[in-house]
MDTraj code that builds the backbone (N, CA, C; nanometers):
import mdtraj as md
import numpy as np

residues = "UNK UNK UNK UNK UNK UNK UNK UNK UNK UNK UNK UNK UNK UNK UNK UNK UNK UNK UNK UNK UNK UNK UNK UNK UNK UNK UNK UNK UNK UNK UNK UNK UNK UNK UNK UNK UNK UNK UNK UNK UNK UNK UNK UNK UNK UNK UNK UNK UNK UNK UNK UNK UNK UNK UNK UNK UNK UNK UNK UNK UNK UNK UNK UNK UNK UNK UNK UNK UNK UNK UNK UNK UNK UNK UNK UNK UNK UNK UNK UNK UNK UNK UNK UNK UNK UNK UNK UNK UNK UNK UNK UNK UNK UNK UNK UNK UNK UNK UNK UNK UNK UNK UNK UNK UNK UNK UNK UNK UNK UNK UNK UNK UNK UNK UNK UNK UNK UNK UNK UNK UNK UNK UNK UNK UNK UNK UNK UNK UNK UNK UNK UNK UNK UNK UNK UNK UNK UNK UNK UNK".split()
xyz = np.array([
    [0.0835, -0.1178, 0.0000],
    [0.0000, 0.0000, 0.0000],
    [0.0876, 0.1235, 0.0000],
    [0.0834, 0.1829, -0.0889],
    [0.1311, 0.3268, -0.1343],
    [0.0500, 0.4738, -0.1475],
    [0.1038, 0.5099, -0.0737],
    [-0.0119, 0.6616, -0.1232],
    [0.0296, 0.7359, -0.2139],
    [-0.0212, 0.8181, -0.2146],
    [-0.0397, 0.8980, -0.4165],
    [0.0814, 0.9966, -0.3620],
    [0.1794, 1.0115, -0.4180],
    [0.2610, 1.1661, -0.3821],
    [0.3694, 1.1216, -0.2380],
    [0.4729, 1.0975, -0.3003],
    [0.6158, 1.0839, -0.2881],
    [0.6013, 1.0962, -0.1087],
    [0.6194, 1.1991, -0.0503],
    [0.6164, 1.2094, 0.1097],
    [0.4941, 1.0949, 0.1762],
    [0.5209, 1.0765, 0.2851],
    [0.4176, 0.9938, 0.2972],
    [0.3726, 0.8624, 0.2672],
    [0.4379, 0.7902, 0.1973],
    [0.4187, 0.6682, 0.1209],
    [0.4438, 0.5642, 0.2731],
    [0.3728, 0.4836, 0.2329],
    [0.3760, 0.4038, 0.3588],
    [0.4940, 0.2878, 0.3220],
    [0.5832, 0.2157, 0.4347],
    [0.6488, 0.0991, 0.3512],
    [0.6186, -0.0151, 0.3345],
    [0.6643, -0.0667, 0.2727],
    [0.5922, -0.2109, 0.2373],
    [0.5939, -0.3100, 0.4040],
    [0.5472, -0.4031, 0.3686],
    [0.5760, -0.4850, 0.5090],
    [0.6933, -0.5234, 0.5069],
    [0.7677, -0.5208, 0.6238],
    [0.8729, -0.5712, 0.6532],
    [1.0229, -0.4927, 0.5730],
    [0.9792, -0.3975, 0.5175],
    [1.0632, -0.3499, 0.4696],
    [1.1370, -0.2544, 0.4986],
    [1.0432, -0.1286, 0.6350],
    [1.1000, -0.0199, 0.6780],
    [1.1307, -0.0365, 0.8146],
    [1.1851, 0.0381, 0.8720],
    [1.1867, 0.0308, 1.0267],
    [1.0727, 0.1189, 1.1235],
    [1.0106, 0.1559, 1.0468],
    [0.8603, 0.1964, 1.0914],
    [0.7422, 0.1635, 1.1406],
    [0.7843, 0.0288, 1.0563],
    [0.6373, -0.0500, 1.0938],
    [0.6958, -0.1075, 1.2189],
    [0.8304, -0.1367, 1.2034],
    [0.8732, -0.2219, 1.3228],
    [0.8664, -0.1473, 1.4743],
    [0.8378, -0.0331, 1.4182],
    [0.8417, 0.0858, 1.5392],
    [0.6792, 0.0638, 1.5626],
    [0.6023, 0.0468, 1.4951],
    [0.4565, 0.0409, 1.4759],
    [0.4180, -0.1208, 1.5919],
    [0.4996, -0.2314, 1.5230],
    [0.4490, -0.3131, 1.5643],
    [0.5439, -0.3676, 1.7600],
    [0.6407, -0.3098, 1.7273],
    [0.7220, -0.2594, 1.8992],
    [0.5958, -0.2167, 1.9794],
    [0.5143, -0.0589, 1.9217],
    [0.4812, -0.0299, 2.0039],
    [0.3579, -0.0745, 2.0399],
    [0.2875, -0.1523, 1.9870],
    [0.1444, -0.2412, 1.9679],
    [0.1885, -0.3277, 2.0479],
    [0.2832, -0.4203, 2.0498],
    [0.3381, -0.5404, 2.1355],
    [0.3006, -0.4589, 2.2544],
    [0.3991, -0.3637, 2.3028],
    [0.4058, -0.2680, 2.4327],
    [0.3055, -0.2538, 2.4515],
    [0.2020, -0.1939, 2.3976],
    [0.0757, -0.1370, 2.4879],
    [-0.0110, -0.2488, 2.4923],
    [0.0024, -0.4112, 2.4039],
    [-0.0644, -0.5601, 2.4086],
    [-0.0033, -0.5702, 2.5692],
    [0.1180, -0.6363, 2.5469],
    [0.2100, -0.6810, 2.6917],
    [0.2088, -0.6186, 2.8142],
    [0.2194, -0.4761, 2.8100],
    [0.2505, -0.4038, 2.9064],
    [0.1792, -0.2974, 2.9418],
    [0.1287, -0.1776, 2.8686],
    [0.0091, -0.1214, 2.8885],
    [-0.1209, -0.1424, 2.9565],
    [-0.1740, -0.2044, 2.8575],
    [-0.3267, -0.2491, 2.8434],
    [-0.3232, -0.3569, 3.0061],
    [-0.2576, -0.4485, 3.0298],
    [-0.2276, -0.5202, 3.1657],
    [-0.2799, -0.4384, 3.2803],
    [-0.1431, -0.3497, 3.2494],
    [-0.1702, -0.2636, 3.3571],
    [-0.2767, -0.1518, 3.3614],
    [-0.2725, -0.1345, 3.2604],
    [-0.4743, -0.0126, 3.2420],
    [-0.5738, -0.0961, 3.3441],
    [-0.5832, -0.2206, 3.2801],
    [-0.6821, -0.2988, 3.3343],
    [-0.6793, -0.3392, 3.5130],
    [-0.5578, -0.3765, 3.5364],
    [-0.5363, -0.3592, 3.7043],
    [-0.5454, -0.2439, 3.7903],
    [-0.5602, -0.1275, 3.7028],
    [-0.5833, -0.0187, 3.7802],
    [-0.6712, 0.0560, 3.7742],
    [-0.7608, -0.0046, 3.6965],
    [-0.9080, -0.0008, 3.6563],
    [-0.9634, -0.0815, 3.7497],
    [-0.9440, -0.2027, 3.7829],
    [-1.0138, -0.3115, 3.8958],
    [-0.9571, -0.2214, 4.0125],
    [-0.8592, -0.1352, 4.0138],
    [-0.7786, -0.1570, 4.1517],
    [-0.8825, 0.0266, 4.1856],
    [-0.9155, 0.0975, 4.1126],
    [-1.0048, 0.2107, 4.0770],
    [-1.1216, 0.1761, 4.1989],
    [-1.1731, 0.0735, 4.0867],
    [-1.3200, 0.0159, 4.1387],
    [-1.3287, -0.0085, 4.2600],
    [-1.2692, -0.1296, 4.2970],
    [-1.2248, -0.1173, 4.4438],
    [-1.2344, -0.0061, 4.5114],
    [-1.1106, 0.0876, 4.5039],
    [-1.1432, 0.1755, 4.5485],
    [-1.3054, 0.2815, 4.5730],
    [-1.3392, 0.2802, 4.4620],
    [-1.4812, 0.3730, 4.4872],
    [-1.5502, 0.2988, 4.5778],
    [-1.5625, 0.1301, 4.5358],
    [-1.6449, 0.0785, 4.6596],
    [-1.6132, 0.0997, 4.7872],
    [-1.4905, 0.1019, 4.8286],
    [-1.4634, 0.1347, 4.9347],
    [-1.4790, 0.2557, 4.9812],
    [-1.4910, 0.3738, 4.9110],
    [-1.5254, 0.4620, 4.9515],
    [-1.6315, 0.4933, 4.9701],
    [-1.7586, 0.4770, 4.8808],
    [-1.8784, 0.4572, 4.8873],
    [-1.9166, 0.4044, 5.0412],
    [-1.8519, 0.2395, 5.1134],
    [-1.9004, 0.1955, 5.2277],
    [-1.8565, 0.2834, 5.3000],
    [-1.7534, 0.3612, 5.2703],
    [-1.7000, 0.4467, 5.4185],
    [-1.7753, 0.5900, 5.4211],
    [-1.8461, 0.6243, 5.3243],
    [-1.9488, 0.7015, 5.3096],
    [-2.0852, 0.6398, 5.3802],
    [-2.1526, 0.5086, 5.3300],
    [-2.2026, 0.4573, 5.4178],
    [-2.2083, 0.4625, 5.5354],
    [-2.0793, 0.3984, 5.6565],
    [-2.0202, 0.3674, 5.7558],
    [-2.0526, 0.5268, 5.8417],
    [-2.0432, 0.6125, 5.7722],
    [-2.0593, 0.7830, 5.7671],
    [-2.1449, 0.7772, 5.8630],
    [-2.2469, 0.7998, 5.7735],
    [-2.3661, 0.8101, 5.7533],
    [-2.4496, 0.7732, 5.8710],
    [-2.4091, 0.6115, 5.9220],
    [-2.4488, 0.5764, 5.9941],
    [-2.4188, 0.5969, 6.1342],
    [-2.2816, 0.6300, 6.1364],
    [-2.1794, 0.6852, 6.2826],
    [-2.2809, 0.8618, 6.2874],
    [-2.3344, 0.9199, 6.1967],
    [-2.3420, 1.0590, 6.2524],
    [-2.5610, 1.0118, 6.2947],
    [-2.5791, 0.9169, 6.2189],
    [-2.6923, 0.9158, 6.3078],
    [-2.7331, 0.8277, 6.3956],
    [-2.6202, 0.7237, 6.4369],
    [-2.6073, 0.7153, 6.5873],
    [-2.5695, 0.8128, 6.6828],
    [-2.4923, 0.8998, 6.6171],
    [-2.4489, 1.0009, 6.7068],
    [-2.5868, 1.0801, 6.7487],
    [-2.6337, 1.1123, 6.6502],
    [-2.7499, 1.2305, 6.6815],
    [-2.8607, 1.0888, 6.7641],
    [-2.9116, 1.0036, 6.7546],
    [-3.0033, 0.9321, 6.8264],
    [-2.9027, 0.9184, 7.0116],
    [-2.7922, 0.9235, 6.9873],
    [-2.7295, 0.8528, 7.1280],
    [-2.7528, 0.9939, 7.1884],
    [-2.7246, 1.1395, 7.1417],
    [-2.7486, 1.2605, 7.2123],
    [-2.8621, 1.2682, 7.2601],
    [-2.9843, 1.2230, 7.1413],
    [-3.1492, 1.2192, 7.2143],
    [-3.1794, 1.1373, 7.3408],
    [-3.1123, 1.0066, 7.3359],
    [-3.1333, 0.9995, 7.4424],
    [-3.0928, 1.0005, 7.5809],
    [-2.9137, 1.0172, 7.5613],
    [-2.8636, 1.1194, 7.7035],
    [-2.9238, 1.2031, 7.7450],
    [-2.9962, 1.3030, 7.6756],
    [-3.0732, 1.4273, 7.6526],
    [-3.1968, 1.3779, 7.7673],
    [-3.2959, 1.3171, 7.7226],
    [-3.3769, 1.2360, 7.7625],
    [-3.3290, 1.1702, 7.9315],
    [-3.2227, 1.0874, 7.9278],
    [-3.2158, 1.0359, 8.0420],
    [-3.1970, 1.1347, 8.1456],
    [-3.1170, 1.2585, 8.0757],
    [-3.0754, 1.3553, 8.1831],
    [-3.1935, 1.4229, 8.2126],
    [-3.2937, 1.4305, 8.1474],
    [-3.4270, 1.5008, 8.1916],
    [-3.4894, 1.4014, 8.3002],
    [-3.4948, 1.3001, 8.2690],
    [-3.5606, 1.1722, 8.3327],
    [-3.4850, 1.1625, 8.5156],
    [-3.3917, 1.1623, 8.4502],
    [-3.2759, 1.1652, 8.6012],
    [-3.3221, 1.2757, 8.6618],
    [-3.2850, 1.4094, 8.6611],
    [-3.3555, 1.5848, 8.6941],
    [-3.5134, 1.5509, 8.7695],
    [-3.5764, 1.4996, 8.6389],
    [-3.6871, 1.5073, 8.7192],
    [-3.7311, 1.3575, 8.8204],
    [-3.6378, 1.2847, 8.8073],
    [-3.6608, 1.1697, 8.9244],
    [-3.5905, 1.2478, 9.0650],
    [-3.4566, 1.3373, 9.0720],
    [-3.3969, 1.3604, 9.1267],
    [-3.4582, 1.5369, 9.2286],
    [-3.5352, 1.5928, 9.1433],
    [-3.5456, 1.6957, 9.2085],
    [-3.6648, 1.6745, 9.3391],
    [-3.7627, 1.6219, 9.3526],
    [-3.8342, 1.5826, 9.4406],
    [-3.7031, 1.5311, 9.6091],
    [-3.5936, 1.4569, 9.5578],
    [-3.5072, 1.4071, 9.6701],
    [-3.4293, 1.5338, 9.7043],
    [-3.4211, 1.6437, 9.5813],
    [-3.3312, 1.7700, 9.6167],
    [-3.3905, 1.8301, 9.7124],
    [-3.4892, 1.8547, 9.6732],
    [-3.6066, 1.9845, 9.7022],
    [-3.6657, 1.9290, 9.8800],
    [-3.6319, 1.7968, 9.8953],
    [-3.6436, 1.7295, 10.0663],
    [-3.5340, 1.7836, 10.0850],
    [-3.4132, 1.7401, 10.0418],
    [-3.2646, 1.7710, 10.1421],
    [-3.2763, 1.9060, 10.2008],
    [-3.3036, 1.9797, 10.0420],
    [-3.2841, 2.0984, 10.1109],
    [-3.3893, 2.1808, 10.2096],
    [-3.4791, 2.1487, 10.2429],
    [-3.6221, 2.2101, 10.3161],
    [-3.5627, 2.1593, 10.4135],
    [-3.4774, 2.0032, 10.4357],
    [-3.4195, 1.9529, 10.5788],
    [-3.3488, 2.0822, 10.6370],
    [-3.2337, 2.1078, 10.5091],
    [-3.1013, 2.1647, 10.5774],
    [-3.1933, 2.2997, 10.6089],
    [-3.3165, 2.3831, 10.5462],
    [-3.2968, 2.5241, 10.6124],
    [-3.4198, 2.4698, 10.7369],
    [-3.4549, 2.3411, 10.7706],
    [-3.5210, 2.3414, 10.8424],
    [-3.4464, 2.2961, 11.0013],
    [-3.2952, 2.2242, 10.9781],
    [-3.2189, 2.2312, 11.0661],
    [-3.1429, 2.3364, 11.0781],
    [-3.1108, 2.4364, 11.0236],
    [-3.0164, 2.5492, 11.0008],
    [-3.1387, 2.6880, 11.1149],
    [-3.2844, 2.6490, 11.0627],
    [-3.3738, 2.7271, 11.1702],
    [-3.4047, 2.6612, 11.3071],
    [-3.3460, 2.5671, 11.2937],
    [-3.3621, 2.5046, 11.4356],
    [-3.2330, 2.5241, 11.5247],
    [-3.1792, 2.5044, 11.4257],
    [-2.9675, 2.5500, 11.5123],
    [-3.0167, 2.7557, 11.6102],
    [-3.0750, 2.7912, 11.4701],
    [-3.0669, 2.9212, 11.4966],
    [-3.1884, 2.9513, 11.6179],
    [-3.2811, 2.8902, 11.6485],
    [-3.3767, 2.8939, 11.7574],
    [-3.3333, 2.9030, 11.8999],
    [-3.2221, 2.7387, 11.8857],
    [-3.1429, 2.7221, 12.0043],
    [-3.1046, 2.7856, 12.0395],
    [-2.9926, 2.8764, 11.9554],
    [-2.8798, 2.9772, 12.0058],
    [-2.9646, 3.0915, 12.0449],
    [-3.0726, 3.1221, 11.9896],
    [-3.1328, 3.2326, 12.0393],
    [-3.1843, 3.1815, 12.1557],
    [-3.2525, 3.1237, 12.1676],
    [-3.3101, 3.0367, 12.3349],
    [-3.1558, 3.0487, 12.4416],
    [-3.0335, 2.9740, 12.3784],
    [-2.9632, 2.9607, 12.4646],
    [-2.9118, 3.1356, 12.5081],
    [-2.8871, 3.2462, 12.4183],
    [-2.8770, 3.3418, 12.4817],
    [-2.9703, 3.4245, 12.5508],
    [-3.0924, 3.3724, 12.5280],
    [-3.1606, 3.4866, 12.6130],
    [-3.1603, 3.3861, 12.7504],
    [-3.1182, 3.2896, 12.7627],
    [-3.1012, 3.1843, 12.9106],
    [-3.0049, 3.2693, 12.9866],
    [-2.8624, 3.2824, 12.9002],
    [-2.7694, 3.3396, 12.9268],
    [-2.7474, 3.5146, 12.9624],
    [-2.8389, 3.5755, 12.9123],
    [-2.8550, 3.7400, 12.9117],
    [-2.9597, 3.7079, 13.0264],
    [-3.0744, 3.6297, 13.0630],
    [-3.1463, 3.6147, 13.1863],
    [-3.0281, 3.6160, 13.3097],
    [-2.9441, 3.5662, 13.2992],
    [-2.8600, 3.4856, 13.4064],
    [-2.7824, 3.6029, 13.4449],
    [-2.6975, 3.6933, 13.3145],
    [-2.6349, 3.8640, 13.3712],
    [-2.7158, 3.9743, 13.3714],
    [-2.8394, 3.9339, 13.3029],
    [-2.9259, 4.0540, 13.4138],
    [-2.9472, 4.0260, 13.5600],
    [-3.0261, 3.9363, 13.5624],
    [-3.0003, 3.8993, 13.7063],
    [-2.8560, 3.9155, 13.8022],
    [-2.7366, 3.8800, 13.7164],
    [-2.6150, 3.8781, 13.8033],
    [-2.5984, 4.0372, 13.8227],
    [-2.6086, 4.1117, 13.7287],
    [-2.6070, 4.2343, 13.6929],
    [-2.6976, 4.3266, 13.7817],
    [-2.8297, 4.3212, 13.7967],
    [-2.9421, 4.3478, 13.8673],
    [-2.8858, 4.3425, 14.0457],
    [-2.8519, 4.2294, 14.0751],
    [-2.8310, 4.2157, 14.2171],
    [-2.6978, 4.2606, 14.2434],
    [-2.5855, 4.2693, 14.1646],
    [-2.5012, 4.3848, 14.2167],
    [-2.4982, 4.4876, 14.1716],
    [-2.6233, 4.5179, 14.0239],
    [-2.5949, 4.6580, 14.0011],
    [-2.6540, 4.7807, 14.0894],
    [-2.7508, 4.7823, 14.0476],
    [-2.8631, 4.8672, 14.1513],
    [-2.8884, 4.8556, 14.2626],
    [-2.9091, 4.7494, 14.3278],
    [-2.9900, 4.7624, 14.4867],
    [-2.8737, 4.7044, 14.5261],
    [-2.8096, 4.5867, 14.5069],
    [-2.6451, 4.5453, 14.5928],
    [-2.5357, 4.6383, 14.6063],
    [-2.5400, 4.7017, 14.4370],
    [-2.4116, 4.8393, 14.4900],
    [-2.5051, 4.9092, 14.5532],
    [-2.5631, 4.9840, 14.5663],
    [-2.6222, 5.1064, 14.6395],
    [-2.6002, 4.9817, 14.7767],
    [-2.6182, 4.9012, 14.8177],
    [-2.6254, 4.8652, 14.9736],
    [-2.4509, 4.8643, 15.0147],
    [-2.3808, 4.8109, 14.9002],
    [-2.2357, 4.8088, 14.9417],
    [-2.1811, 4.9484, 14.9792],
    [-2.2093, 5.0337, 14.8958],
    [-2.1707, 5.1511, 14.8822],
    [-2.2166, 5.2224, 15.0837],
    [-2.3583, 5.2177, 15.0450],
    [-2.4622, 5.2605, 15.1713],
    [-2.3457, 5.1728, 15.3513],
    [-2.3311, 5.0657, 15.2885],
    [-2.2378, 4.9907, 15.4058],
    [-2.0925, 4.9680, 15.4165],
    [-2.0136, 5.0891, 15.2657],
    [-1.9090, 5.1213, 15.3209],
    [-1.9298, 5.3027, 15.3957],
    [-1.9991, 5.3503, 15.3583],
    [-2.0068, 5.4515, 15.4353],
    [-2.0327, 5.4786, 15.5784],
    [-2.1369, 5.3723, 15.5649],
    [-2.1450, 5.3702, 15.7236],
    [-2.0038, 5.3264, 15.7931],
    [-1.9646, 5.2600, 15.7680],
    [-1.8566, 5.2269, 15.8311],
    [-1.7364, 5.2999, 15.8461],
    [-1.7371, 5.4317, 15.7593],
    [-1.6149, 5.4897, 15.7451],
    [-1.6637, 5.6488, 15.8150],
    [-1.7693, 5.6399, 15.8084],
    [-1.8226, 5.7772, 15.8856],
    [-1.8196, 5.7892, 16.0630],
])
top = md.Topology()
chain = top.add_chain()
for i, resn in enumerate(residues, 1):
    res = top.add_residue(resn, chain, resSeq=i)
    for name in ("N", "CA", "C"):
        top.add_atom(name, md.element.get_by_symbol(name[0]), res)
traj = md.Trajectory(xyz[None], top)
């Protein structure tokens, strides 16, 4: 096969070193190319599947996540309101012992302010005025 017009003419078979360059590089991309196109085409695929499940895998980790928040969410309400009824005793205890501490001490000082008025009373007024009244006499 020859084409019309001198440049260009193709060579016969086996005759140029062209074709041999032709059929080199056909071997190459038969043998060695195309092999490997194809393994990294399977090895591709693979890949997307795998990415795809880990998209999956996703998917599923963020809406366990959001269901596991609902119901911490939930328990902590559940807990609160099992728990505030036992709060709401403690504490009516503590200001109901904290008004009882404070009763005492008031009871116990007016026991105690009874005890120095009185101590107070009998030597203030009528005992000094008699001490006083019975060192004079005595010194007059």
């Amino acid at each position: 096969m020859q084409r019309i017009g001198g440049k260009g003419a193709m060579p016969e078979e086996g005759s140029g070193s062209m074709f041999k360059t032709v059929e080199d590089h056909e071997k190459a991309i038969h043998e060695n190319i195309l092999p490997r196109l194809e393994i990294l085409e399977k090895e591709h695929l693979v890949f997307k599947q795998e990415v795809t499940s880990i998209k999956t895998d996703m998917a599923k980790v963020q809406t366990g996540q959001k269901d596991l928040e609902v119901t911490v969410m939930k328990d902590g309400k559940e807990t609160r309101d099992l728990l505030k009824p036992f709060a709401d005793h403690a504490l009516k205890q503590m200001e109901f012992e904290a008004q009882a501490k404070k009763e005492i001490a008031i009871k116990k000082l007016d026991n105690k302010d009874k005890a120095t008025v009185a101590l107070y009373g009998a030597i203030g007024s009528g005992g000094l005025v008699t001490i006083v009244a019975a060192f004079m006499a005595i010194f007059k």
